[in-house]
N, C-alpha and C positions, 0 to 999 in steps of 0.2 A: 345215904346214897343220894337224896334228891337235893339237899344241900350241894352235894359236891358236883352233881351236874349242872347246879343251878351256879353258884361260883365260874366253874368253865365255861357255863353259855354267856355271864357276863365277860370273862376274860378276854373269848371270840367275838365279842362287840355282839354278839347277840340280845336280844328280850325277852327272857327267861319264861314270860307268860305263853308267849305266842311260839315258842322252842319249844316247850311241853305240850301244847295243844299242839303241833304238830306232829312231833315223834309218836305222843298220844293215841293220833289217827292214821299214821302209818305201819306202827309195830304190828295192827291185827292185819296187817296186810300181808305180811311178811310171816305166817305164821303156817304151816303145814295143818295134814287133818289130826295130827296127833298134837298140836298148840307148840311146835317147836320151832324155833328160830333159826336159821342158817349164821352164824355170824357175818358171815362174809359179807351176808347182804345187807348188813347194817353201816356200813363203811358211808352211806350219802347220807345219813340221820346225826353221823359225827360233829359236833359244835364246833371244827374247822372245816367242812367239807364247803366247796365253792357250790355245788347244788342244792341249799337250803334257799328257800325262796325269800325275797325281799322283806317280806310281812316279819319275816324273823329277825332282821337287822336295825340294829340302831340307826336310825338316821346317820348321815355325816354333820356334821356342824360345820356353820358356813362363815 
């Protein structure tokens, strides 16, 4: 599984380190008092979602 998310965050021109320490510190956000997830609300943690922060993105090459 972490393979395959790591794959997609490259394929999204993401940086796999800084995409995992992200979602990493987000998911306990996201988490009710019984530790359960809503999916729905997981849609901006997506490795194509346009609001993952810059930290997360490969540079452009110039």
């Amino acid at each position: 599984m972490v393979y395959s998310i790591s794959e997609t965050a490259k394929l999204n021109q993401l940086r796999p380190y800084y995409y995992f320490k992200y979602i990493l510190t987000e998911l306990p956000k996201l988490c009710d008092e019984r530790g359960n997830i809503d999916p729905i609300k997981l849609d901006y943690l997506m490795p194509w979602s346009d609001s993952l922060p810059d930290k997360c993105r490969k540079p452009l090459r110039s």
